[in-house]
Backbone as CSV, one residue per row, in Angstrom:
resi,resn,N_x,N_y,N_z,CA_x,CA_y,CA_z,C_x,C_y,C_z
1,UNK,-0.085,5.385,-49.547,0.487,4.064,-49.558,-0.393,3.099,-50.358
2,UNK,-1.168,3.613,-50.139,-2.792,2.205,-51.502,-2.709,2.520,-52.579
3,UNK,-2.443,3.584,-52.840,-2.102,3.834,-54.118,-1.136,3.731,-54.999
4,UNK,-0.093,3.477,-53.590,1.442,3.008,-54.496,1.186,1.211,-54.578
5,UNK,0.604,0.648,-53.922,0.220,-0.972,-53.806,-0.811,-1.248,-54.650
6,UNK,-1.521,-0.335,-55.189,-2.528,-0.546,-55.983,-1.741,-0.113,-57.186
7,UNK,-0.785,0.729,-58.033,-0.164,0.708,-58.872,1.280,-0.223,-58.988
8,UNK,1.660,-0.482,-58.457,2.452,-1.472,-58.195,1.483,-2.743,-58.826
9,UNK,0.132,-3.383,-58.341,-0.652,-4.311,-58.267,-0.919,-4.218,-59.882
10,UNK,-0.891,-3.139,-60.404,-1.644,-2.514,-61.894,-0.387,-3.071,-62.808
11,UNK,0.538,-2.659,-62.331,1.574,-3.063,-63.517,2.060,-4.480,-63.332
12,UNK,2.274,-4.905,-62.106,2.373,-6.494,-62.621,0.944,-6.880,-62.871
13,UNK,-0.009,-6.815,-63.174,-1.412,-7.637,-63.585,-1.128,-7.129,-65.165
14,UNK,-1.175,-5.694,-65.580,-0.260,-5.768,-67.236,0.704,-6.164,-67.801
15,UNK,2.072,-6.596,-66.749,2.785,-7.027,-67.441,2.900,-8.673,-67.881
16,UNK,1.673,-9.253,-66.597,1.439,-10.729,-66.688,0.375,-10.987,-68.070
17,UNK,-0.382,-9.847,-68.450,-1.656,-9.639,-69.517,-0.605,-9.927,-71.207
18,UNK,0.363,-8.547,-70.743,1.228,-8.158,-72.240,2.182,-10.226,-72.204
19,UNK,2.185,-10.373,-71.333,3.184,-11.379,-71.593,2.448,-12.666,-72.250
20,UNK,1.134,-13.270,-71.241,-0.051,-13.986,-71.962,0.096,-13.896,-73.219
21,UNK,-0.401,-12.707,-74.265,-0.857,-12.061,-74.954,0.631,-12.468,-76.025
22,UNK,1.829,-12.103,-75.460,3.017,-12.731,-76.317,3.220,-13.887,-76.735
23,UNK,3.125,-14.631,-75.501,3.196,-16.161,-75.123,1.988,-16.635,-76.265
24,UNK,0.883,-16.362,-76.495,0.456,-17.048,-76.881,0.326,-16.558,-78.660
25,UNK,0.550,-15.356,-78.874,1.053,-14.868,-80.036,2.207,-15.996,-80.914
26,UNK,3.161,-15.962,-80.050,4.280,-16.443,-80.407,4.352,-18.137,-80.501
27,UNK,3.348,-18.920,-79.943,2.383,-19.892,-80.188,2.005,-20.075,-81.691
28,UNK,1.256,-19.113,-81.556,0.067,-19.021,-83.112,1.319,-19.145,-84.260
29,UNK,2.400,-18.728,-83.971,2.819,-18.392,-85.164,4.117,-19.751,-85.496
30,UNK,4.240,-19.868,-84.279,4.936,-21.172,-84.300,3.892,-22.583,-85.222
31,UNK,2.736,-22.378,-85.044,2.052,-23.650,-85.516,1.950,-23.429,-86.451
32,UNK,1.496,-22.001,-86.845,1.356,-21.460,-88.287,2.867,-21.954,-89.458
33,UNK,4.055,-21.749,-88.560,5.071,-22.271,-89.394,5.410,-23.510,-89.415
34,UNK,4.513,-24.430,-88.680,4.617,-25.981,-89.014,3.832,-26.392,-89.805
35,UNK,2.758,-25.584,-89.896,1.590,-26.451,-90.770,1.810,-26.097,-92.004
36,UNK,2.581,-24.876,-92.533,3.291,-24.483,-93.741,4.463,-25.244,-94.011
37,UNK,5.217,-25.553,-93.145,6.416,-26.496,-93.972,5.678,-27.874,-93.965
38,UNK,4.590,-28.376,-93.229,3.970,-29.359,-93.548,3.865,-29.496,-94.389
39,UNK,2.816,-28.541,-94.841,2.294,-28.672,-96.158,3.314,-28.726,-97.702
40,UNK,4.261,-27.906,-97.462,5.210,-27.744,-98.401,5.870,-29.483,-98.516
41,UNK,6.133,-30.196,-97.238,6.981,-31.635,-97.585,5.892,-32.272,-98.390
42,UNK,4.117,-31.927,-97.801,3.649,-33.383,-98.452,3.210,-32.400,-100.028
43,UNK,3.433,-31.443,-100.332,3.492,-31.289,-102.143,4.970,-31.661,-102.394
44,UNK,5.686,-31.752,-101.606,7.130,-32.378,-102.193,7.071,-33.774,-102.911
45,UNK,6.444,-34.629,-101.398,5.998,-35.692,-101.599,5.182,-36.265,-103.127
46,UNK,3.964,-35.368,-103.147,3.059,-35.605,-103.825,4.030,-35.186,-105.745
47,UNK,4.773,-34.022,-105.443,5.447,-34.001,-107.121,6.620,-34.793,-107.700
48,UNK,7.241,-35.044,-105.997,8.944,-35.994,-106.781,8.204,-37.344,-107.042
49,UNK,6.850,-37.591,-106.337,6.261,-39.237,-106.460,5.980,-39.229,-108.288
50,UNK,4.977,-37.999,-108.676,4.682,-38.064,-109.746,5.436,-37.957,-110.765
51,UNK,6.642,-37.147,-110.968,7.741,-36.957,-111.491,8.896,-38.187,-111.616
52,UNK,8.898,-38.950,-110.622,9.538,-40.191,-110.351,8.183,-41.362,-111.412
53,UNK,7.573,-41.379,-111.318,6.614,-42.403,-112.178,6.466,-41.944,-113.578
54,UNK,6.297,-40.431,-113.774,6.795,-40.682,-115.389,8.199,-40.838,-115.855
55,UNK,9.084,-40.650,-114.760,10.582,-40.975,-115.679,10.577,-42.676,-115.515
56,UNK,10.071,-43.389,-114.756,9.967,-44.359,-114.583,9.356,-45.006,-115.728
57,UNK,7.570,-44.517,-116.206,7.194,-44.815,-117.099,7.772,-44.730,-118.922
58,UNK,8.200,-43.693,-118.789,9.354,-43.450,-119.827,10.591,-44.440,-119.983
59,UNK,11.431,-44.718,-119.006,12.179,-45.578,-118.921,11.639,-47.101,-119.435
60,UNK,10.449,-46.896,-119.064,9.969,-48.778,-119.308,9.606,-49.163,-121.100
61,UNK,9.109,-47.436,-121.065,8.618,-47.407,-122.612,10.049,-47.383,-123.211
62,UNK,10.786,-46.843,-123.291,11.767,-47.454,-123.926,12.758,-48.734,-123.885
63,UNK,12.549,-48.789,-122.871,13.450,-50.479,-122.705,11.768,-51.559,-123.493
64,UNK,11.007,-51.452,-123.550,10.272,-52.157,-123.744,9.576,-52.099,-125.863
65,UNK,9.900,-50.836,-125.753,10.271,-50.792,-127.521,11.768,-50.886,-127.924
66,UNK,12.977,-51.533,-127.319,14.167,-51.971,-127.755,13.654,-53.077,-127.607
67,UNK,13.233,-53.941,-126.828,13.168,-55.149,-127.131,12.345,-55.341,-128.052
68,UNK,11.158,-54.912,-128.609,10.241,-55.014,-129.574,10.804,-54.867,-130.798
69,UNK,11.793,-53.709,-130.714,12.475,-53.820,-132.584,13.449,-54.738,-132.557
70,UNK,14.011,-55.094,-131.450,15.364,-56.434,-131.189,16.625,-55.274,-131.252
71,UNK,17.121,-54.729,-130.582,17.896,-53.774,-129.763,19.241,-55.119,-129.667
72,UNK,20.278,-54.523,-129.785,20.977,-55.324,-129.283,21.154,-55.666,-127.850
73,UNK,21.960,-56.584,-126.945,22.397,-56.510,-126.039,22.338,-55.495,-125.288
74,UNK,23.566,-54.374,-125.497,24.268,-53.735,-124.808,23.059,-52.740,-124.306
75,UNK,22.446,-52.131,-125.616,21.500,-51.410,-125.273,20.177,-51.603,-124.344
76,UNK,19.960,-53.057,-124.942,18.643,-53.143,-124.112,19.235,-53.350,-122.375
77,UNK,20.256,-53.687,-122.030,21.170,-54.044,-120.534,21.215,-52.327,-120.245
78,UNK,21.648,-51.306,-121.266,21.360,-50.048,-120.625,20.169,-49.687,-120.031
79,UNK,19.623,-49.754,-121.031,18.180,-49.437,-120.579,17.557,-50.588,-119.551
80,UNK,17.788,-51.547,-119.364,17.396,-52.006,-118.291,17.845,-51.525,-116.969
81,UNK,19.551,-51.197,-117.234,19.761,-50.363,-115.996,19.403,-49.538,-115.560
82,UNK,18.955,-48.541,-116.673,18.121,-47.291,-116.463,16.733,-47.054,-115.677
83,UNK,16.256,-48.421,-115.994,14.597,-48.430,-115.861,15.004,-48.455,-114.439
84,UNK,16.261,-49.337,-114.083,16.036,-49.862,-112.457,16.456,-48.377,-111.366
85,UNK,17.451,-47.553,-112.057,17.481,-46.375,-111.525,15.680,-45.996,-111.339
86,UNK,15.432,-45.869,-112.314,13.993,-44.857,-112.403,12.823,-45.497,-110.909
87,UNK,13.259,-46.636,-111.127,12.250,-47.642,-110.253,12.405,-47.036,-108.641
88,UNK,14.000,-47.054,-108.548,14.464,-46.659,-107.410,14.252,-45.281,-106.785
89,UNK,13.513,-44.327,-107.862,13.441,-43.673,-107.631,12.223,-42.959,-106.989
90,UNK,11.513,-43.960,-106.990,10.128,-44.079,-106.885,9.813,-44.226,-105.316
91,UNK,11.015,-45.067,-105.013,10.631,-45.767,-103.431,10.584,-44.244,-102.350
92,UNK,12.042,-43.716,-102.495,11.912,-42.260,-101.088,10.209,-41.649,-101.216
93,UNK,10.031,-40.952,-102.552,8.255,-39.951,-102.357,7.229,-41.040,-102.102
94,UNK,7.463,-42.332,-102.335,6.262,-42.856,-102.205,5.834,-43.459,-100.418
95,UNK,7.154,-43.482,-99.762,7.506,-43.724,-98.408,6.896,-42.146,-97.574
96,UNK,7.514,-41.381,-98.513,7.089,-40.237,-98.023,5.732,-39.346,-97.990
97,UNK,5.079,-39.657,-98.665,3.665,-39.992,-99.105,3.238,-40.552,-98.061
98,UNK,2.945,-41.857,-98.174,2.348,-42.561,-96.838,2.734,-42.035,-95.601
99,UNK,3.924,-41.199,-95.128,4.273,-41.289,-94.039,3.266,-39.583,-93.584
100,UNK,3.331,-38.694,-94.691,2.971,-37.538,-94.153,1.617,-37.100,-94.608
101,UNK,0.965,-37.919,-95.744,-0.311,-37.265,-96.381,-1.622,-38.458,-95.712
102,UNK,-2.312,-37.986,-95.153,-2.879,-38.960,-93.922,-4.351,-39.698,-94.961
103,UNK,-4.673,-39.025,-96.171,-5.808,-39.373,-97.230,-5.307,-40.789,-97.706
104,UNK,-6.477,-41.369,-98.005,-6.436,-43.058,-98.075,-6.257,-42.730,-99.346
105,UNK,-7.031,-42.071,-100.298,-7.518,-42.212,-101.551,-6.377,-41.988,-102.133
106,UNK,-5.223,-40.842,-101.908,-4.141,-40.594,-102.105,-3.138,-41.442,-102.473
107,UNK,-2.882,-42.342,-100.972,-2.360,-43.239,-101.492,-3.114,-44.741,-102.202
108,UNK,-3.965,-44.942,-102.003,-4.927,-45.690,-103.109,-3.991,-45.756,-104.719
109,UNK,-4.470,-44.438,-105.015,-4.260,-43.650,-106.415,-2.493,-43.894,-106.888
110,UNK,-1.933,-43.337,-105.796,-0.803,-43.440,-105.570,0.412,-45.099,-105.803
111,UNK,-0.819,-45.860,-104.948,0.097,-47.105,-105.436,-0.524,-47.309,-106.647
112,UNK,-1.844,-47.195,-107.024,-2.397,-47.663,-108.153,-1.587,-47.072,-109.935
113,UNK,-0.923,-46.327,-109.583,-0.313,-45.517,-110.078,1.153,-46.387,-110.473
114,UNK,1.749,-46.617,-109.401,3.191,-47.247,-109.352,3.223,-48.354,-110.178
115,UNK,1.943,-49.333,-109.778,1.583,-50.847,-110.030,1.664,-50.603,-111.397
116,UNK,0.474,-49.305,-112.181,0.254,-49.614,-113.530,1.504,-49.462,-114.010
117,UNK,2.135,-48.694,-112.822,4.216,-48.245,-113.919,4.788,-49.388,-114.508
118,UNK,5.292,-50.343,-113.090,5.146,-51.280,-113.558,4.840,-52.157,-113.977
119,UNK,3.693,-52.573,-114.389,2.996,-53.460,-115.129,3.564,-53.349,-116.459
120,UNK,4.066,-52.189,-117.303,4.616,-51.878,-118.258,5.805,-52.837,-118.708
121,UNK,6.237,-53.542,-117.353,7.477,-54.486,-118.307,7.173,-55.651,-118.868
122,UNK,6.240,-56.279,-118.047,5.192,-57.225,-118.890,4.211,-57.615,-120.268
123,UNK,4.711,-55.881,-120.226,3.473,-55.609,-121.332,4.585,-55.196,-122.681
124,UNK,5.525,-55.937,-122.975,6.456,-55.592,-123.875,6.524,-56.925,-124.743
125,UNK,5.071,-57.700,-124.898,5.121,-58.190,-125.856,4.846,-58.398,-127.386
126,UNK,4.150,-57.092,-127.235,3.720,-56.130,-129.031,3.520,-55.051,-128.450
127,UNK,3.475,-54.318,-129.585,3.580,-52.736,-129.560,2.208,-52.324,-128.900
128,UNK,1.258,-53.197,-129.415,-0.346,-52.674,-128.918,-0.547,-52.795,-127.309
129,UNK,0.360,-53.884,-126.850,0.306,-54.462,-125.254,1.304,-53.291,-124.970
130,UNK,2.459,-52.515,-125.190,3.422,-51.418,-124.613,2.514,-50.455,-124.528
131,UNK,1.598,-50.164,-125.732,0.781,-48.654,-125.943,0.061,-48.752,-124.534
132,UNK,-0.881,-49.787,-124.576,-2.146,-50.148,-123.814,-1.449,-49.837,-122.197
133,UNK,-0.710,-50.600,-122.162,-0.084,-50.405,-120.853,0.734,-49.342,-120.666
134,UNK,1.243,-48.061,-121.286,1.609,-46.955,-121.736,0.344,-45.931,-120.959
135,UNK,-0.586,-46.420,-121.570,-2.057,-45.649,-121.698,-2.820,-45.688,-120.225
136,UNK,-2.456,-46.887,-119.719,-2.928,-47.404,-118.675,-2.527,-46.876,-117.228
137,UNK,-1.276,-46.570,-117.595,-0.270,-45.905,-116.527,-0.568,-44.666,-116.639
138,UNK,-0.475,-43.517,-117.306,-0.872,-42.259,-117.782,-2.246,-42.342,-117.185
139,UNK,-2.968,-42.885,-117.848,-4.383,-42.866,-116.949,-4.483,-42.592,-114.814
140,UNK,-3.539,-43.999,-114.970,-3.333,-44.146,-112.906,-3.137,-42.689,-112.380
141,UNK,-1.545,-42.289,-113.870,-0.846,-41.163,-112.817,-1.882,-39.878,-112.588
142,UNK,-2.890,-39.695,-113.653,-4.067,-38.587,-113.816,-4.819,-39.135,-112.742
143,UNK,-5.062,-40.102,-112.312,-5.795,-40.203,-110.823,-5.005,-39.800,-109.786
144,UNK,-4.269,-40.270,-109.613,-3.458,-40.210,-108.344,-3.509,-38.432,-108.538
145,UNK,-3.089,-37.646,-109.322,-2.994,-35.895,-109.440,-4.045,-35.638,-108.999
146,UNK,-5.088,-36.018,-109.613,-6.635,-35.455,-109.006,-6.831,-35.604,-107.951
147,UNK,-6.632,-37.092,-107.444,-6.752,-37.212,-105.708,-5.943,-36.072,-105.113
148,UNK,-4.863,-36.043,-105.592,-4.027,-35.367,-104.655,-4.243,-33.833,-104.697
149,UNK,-4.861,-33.489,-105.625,-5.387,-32.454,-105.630,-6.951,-31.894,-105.050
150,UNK,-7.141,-32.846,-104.961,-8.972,-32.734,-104.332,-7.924,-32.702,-102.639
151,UNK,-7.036,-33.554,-102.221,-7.052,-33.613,-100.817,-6.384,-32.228,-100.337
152,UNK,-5.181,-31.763,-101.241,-5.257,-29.859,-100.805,-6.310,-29.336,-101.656
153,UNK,-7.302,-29.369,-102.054,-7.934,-28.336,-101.943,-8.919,-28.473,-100.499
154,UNK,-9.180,-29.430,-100.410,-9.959,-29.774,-99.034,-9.172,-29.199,-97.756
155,UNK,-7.747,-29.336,-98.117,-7.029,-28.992,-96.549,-6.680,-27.479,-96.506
156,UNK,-7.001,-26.554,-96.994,-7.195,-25.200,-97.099,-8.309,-24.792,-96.508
């Protein structure tokens, strides 16, 4: 009879061990698949932001050399519409950015980045003020990449 209570005793103490042992398996792997789609939104974040600021920057450079050669109307009103798409496009990754990538410098870089974008419409009063501010922006967006690249390589 002790021996049937003592095996009896054996298999529920293994089957409470194997289950632990699941339970917390099945844990590990659960976090493991959050911190991977984590990571995947904030490089989402980090490429539609950058991708959104050069079509943005592009957009400005050309609405900003139509007005410099004297563009008519219609065109330069396109391209103004255009720029404002591009602008708009800027707002979702950059919301999204701040909301999921927790590095200051990131977003530092990040707005510093946006600002020089636009600063570009201002700067459409000679060709040397479009370049400069052309140059200036390109510069931001190469910071903001590096930051954002120093902060995954750090989070690995």
């Amino acid at each position: 009879m002790t021996v049937a209570v003592l095996a009896v005793i054996g298999t529920l103490l293994g089957s409470i061990v194997t289950g632990t042992f699941h339970h917390l398996a099945a844990g590990r792997a659960e976090r493991a698949a959050a911190a991977g789609q984590l990571r995947r939104d904030r490089l989402d974040a980090v490429t539609t932001l950058a991708s959104a600021g050069s079509d943005h920057r592009r957009a400005l450079w050309m609405r900003g050399e139509a007005l410099l050669r004297g563009a008519d109307d219609a065109e330069r009103e396109e391209l103004r519409a255009r720029s404002h798409t591009t602008r708009s496009a800027i707002t979702r990754p950059l919301v999204a950015l701040r909301l999921l990538v927790p590095e200051p410098a990131v977003h530092t870089t990040a707005q510093a980045m946006v600002v020089a974008t636009y600063d570009m419409v201002d700067a459409a009063t000679s060709r040397e003020e479009l370049i400069a501010a052309q140059d200036a922006a390109r510069a931001a967006h190469d910071r903001f990449i590096a930051a954002a690249a120093a902060y995954f390589a750090a989070a690995t």
